[in-house]
MARZA-66710 format. One record per residue (C-alpha): residue in one letter; x, y, z. Coordinates in nm, 4 decimals, always signed. Layout:
TORNU;rest;x;y;z
TORNU;A;X;Y;Z
...
// end
This chain:
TORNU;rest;x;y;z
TORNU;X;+15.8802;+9.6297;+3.0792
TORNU;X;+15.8920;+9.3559;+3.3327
TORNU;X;+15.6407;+9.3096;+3.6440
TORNU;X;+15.4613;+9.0752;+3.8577
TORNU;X;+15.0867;+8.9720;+3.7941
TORNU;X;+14.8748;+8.7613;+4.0127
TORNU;X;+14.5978;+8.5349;+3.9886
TORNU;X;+14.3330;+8.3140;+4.1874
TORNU;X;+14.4268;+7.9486;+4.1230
TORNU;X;+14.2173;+7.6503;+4.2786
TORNU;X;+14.5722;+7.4520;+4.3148
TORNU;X;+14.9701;+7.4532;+4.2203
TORNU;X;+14.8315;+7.2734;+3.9093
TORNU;X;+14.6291;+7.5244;+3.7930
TORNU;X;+14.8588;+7.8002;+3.8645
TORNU;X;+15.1286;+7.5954;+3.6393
TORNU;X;+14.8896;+7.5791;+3.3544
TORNU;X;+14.8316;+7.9298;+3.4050
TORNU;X;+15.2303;+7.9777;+3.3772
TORNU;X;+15.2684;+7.7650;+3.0551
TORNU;X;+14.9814;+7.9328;+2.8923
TORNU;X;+15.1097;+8.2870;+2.9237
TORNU;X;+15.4224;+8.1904;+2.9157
TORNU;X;+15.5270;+8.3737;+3.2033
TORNU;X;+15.6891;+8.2403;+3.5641
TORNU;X;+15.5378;+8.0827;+3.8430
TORNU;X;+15.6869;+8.2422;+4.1689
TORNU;X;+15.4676;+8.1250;+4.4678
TORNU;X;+15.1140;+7.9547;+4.4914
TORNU;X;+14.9999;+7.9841;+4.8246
TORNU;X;+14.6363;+8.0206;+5.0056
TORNU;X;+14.4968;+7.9927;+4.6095
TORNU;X;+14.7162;+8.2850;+4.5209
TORNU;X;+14.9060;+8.2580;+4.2750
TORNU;X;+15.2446;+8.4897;+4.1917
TORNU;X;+15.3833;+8.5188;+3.8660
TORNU;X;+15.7272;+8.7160;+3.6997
TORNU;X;+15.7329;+8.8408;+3.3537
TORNU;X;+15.9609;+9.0072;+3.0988
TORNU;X;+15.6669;+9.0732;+2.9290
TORNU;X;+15.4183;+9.3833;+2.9121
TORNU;X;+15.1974;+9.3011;+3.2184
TORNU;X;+14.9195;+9.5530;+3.0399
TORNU;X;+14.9162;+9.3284;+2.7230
TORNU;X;+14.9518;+9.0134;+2.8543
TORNU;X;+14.6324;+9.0942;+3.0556
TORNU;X;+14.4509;+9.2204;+2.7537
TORNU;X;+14.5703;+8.8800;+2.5485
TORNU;X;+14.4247;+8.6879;+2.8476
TORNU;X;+14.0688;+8.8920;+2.8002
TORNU;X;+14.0841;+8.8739;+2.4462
TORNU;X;+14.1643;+8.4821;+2.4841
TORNU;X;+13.9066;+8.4257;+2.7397
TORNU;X;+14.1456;+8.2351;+2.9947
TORNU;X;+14.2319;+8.3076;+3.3527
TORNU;X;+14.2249;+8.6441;+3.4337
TORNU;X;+14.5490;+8.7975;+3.5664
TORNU;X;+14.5929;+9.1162;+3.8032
TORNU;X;+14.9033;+9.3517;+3.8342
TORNU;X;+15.0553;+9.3921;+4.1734
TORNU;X;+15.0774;+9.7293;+4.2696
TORNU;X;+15.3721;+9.8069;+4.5138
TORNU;X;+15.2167;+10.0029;+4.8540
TORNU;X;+15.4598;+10.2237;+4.9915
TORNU;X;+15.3894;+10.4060;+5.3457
TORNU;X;+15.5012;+10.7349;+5.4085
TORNU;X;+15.6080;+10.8571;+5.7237
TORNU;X;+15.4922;+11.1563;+5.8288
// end
C-alpha cells in the first residue's frame, strides 16, 4: 500500500530529516508543510513514528465533491 503523509516542519531541513528518518520521500515543503510519498504502509509508519517518539506524521485524505 502506497500513500502520501504530511507533517508540520519548522524548515526544508527539518522536513529532510524527517524524510531520511522514515525513510520515505520528500515531495514539497512549503508554508511549514511538509509532503511526503511512500511505498510503505502509511498506518504503520505512523504507529513506528508514535512508538519511536519522533515527528508525528498525518495521512492525506483525498476530498472529493459531488455534484448534485
Amino acid at each position: 500500500m502506497t500513500g502520501n503523509l504530511m507533517a508540520w516542519a519548522d524548515d526544508r531541513a527539518a522536513a529532510e530529516k524527517m524524510a531520511a528518518l522514515y525513510q520515505i520521500t520528500l515531495l514539497q515543503f512549503e508554508n511549514n508543510i511538509a509532503v511526503f510519498w511512500t511505498e510503505q504502509n502509511p498506518e504503520t509508519l505512523i504507529q513506528v513514528g508514535k512508538e519511536n517518539g519522533w515527528p508525528e506524521l498525518s495521512k492525506i485524505h483525498p476530498i472529493t465533491v459531488n455534484e448534485q
